[in-house]
C-alpha positions as CSV (number, residue, x, y, z in Angstrom):
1,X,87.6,107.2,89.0
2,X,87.6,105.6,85.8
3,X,88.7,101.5,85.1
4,X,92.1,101.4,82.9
5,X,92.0,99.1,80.5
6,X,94.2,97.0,78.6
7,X,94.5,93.6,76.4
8,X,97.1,91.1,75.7
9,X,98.7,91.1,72.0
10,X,99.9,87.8,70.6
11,X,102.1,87.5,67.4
12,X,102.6,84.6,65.4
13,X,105.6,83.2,67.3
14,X,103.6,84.1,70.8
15,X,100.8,82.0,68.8
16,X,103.3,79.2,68.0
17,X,104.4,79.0,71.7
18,X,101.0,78.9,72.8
19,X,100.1,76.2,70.8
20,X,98.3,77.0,67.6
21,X,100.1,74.3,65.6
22,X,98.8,71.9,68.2
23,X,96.3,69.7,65.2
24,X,94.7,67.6,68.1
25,X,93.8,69.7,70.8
26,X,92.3,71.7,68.0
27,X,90.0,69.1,66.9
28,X,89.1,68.3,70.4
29,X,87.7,72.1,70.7
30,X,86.5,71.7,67.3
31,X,84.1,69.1,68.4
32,X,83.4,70.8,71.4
33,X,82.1,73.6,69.4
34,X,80.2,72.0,67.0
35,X,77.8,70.2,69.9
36,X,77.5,73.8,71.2
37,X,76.0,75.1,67.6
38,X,74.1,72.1,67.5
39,X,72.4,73.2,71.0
40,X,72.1,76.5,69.8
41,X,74.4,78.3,72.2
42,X,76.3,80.8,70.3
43,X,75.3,84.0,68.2
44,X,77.1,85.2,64.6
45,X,75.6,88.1,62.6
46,X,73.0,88.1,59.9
47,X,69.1,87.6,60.5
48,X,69.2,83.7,61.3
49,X,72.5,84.7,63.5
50,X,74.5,82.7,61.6
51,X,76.1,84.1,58.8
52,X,79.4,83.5,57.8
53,X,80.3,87.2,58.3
54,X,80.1,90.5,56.3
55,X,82.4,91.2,53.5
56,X,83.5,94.6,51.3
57,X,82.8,93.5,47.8
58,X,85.1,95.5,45.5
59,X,83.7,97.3,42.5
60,X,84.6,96.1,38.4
61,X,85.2,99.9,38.0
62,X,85.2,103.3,39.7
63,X,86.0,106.5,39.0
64,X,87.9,106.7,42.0
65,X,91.4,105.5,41.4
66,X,92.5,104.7,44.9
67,X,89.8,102.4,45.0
68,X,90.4,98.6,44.9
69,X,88.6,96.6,41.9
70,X,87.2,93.4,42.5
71,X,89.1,90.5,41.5
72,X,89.4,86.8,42.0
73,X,89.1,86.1,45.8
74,X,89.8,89.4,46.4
75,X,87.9,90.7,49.7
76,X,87.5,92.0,53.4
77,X,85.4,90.3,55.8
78,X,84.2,90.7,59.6
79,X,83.2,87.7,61.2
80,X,81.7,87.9,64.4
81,X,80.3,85.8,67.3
82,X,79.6,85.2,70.5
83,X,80.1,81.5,71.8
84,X,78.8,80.2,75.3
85,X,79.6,77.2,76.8
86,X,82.8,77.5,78.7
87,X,84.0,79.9,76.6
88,X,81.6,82.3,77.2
89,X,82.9,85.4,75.1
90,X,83.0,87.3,72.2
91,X,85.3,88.2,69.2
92,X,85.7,89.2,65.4
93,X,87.9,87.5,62.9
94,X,89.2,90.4,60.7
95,X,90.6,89.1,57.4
96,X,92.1,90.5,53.8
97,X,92.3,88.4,51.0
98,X,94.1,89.3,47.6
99,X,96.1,86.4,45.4
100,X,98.4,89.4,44.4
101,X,100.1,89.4,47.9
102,X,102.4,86.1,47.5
103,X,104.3,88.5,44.9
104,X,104.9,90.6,48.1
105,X,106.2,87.9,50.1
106,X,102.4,87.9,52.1
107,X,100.2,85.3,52.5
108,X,97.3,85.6,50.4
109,X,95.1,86.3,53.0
110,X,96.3,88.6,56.5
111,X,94.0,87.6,59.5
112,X,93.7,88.7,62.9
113,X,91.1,87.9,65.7
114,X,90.1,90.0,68.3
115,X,88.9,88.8,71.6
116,X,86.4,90.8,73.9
117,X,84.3,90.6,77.1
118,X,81.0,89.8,76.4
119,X,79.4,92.2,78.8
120,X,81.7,95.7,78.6
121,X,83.4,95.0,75.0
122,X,86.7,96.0,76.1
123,X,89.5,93.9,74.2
124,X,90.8,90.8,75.8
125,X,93.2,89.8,73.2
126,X,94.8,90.8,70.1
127,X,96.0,87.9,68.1
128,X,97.3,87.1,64.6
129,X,95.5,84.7,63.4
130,X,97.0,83.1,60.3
131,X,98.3,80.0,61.8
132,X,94.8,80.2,64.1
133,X,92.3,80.1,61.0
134,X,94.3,77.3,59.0
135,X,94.3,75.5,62.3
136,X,90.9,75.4,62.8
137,X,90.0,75.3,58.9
138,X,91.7,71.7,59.1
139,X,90.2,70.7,61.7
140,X,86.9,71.0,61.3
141,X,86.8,68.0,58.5
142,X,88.8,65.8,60.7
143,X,86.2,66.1,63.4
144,X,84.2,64.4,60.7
145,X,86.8,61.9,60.2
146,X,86.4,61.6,63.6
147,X,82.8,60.8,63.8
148,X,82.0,59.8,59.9
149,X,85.0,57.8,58.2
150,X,85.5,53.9,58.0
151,X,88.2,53.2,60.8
152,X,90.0,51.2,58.8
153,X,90.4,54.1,55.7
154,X,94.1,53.6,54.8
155,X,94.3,56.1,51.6
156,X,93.9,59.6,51.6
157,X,93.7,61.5,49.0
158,X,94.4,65.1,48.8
159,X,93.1,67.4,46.1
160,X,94.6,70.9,45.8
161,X,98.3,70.9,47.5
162,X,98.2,74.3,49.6
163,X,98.0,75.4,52.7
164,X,94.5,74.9,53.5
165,X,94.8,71.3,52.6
166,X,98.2,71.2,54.8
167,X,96.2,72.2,58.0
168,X,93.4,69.3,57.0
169,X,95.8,66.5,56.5
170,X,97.7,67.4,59.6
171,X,94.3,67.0,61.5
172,X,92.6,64.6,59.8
173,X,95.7,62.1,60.1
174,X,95.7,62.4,64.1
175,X,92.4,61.0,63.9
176,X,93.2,58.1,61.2
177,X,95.5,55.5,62.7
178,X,95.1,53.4,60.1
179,X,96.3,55.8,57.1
180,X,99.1,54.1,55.6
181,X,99.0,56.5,51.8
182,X,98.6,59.9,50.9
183,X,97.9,60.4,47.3
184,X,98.5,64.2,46.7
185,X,97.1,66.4,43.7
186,X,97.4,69.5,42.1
187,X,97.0,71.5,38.6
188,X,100.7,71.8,39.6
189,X,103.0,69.0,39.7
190,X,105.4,70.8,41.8
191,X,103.1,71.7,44.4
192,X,101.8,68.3,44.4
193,X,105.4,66.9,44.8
194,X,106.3,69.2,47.6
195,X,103.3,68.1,49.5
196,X,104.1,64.7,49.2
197,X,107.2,65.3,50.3
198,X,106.2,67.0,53.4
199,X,103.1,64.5,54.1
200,X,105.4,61.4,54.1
201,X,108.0,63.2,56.3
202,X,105.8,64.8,58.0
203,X,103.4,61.4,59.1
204,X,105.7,58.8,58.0
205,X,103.2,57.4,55.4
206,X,103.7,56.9,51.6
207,X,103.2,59.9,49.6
208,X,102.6,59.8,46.4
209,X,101.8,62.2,43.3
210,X,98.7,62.0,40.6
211,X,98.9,63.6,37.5
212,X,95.1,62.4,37.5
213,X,92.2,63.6,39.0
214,X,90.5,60.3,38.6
215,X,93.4,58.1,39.5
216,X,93.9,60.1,42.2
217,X,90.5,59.1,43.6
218,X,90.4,55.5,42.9
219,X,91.5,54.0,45.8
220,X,90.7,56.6,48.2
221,X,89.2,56.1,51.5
222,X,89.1,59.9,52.8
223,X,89.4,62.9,49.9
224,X,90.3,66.0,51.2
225,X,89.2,68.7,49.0
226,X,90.7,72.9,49.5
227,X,91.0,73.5,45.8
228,X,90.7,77.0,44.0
229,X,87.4,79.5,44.7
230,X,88.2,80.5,41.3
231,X,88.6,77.4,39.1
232,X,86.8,74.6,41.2
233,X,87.6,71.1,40.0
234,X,85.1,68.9,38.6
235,X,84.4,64.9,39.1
236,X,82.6,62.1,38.0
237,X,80.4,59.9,40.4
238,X,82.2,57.0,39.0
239,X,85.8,57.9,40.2
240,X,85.1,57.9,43.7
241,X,85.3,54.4,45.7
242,X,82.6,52.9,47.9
243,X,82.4,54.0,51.5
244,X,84.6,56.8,50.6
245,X,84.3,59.8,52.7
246,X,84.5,62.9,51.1
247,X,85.5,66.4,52.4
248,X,84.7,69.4,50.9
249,X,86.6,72.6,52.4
250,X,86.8,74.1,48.9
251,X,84.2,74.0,45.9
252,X,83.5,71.2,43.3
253,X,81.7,70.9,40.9
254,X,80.4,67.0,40.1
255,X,77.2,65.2,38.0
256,X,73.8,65.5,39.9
257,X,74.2,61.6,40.5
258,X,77.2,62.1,42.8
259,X,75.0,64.4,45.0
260,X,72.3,62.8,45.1
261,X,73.4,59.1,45.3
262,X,75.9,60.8,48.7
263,X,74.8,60.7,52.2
264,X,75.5,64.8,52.9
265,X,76.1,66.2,56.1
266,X,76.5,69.8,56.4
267,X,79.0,71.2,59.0
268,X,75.8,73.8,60.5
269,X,72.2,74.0,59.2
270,X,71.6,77.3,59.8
271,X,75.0,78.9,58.3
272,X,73.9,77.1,55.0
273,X,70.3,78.7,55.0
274,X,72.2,82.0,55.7
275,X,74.2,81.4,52.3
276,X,70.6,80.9,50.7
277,X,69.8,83.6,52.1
278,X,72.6,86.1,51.0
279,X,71.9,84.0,47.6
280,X,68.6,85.4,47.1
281,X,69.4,88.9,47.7
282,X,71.6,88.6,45.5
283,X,71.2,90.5,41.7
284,X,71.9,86.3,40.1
285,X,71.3,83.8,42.7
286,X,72.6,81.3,40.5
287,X,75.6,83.1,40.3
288,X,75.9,83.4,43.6
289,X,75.6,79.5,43.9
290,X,78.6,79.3,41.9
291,X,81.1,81.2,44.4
292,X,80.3,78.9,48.0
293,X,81.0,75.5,48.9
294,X,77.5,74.2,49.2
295,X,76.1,75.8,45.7
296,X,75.6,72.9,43.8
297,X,73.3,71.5,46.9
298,X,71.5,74.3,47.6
299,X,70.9,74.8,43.1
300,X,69.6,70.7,43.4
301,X,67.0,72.0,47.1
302,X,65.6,74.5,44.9
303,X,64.8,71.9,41.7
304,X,63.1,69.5,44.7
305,X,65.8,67.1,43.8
306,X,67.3,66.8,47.4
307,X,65.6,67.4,50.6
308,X,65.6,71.2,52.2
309,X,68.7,72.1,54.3
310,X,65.4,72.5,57.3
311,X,65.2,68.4,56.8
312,X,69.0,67.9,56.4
313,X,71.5,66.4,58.9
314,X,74.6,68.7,60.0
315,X,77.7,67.7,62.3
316,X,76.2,68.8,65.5
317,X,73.9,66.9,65.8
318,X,75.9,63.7,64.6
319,X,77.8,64.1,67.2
320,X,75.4,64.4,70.2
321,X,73.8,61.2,69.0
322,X,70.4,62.9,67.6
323,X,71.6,62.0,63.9
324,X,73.1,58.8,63.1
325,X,76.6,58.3,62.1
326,X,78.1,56.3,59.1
327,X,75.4,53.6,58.9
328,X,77.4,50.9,56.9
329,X,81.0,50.2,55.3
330,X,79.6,51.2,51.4
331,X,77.8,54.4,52.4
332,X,80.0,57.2,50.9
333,X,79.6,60.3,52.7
334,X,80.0,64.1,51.4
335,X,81.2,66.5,54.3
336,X,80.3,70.0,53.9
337,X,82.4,72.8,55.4
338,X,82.4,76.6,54.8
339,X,83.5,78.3,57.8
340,X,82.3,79.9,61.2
341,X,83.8,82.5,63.5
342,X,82.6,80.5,66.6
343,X,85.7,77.5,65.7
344,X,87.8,81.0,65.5
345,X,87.1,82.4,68.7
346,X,87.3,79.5,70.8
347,X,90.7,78.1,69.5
348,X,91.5,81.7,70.2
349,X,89.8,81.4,73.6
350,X,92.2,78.1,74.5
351,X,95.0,80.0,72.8
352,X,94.6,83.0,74.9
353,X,94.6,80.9,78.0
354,X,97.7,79.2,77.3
355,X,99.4,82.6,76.7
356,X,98.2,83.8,80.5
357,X,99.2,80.9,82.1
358,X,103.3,80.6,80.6
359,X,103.5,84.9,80.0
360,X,103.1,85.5,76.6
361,X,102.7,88.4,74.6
362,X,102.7,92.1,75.4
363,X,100.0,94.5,77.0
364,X,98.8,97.4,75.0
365,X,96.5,99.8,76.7
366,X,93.5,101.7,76.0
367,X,93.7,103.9,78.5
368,X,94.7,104.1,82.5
369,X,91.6,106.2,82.8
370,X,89.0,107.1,79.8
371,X,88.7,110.2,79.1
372,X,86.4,112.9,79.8
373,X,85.9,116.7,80.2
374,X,85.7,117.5,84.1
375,X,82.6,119.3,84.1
376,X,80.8,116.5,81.7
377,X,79.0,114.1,84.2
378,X,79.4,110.4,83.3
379,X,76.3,109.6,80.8
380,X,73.9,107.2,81.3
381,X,72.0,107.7,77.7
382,X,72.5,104.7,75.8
383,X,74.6,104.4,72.8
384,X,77.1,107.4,74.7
């Protein structure tokens, strides 16, 4: 007699009442996960077992004309992993991305997550995952607020006015009592206004709009950065205050002096020697360098200007007391973020709970008993 099998499908409003939009209880797991990479208990894919994931990369031509071209940002990508602790499970973050689909009343990117057990690979749970990824996207830099920025920061600033940087700012603020100003910009003025507008309602402190990159720096305590992959924004050493802490969930591009005069902390070692390592396969590593969050880090490594990632300090182990953290009020601080499926799969994990315990979602089934012709014995040979 064979086992049915079935999984639990959330959908955005199931994801909502479970409590995706919840910005602190997502930090809190946040940091719970990062002391579990930092211990080394968790798996992704990729030789180190830490790569950010495996994408489709879209040809400039072919002779096929069904086939999709490549494009800015435009991409598929699998990201699995297996995280321990008491999570203890395994899932894949599935996502599209294509800057056409806000002309189709889309997101630009489509995401789900699939849960699984770890030991049979049957499904657990089916979830959309929009909400989920931005969730988990903004809190990864506010656990380092948590655990890097001067307590008594009171200006934020917030370059590049989207989504992504709407997910940070709700985080990063529930870790920031003291915030009082959020200083918002944008290549568009109306995005930037529009973010103000929502921050100050949204928080209750002064938002304001820059029309300049460097003003908008200045005074700074915390910069939040989720600007374009395609057009990253560059700065000057100068513009940034003392003790600022800076957040990079998107690219920029700055003067060697900004890196190198920067305390950097990574958000995992090993994911960023995975990039290197995707970087030199590549057919232009330099290139390559160019299109990920850490590039301009990893081009200085390989001139011997700035100590290898192997001797480098990452969140993990900030927070479990083996690296120090902000070691005096002038030290400014560059936070380095590009994205794991582990943070996925456990705020999926908690989110999955919550949806058992108030009866959320739908079953879908697999099968009330897996098929098989009556005169096949069951098969023990693997991969069957």
């Amino acid at each position: 007699m064979g086992k049915r099998s079935g999984f639990l499908y959330l959908s955005e409003p199931d994801m909502i009442e479970a409590g995706v939009l919840d910005a602190s209880a997502c930090v809190d797991v946040c940091e719970d996960v990062f002391k579990l990479l930092a211990t080394g208990d968790y798996l992704m894919g990729g030789p180190n077992h830490s790569s950010h994931g495996l994408g489709i990369e879209f040809p400039v031509e072919s002779p096929f004309p069904t086939m999709p071209l490549a494009g800015p940002d435009r991409r598929f990508v699998a990201m699995p992993a297996y995280l321990g602790g008491r999570y203890d499970v395994c899932g894949n973050k599935w996502y599209g991305s294509n800057p056409a689909n806000p002309s189709r009343g889309l997101p630009r990117s489509v995401l789900t997550v699939m849960l699984n057990d770890k030991d049979t690979g049957e499904p657990l749970c089916l979830m959309s995952a929009n909400l989920l990824s931005s969730a988990r996207t903004g809190a990864v830099p506010a656990v380092a607020c948590r655990s890097l920025a001067r307590r008594d920061s009171e200006v934020c600033a917030v370059i590049g006015c989207g989504p992504i940087n709407r997910a940070c700012f709700r985080a990063i603020q529930t870790q920031m009592p003291s915030l009082r100003k959020v200083v918002c910009f944008d290549i568009s003025a109306q995005v930037s206004q529009a973010f103000a507008d929502w921050a100050q309602a949204k928080s209750g402190m002064t938002g304001v709009v820059s029309t300049s990159l460097e003003d908008a720096l200045g005074d700074a305590d915390v910069v939040t950065v989720a600007a374009s992959r395609v057009k990253p924004l560059h700065v000057e050493d100068a513009w940034f205050k003392s003790g600022a802490t800076v957040l990079l969930t998107g690219p920029m591009k700055a003067e060697d002096s900004f890196w190198l005069t920067s305390r950097i902390v990574y958000d995992h070692i090993q994911l960023q020697e995975a990039y290197v390592l995707d970087a030199l396969a590549a057919p232009d590593r330099l290139k390559y360098y160019d299109g990920v969050i850490g590039g301009p880090l990893y081009k200085l490594i390989d001139e011997g200007k700035l100590r290898p990632l192997a001797d480098s300090t990452d969140l993990g182990n900030v927070i479990l007391g083996n690296k120090s953290r902000r070691e005096n009020a002038e030290e400014r601080i560059v936070f380095v973020a590009c994205g794991m499926a582990v943070f996925d799969v456990a705020w999926g994990f908690d989110l999955y709970q919550n949806a058992l315990e108030r009866g959320l979602g739908q079953e879908l089934v697999l099968w009330d008993e897996p098929y098989r012709e009556d005169a096949t014995p069951t098969s023990v040979v693997a991969g069957s």
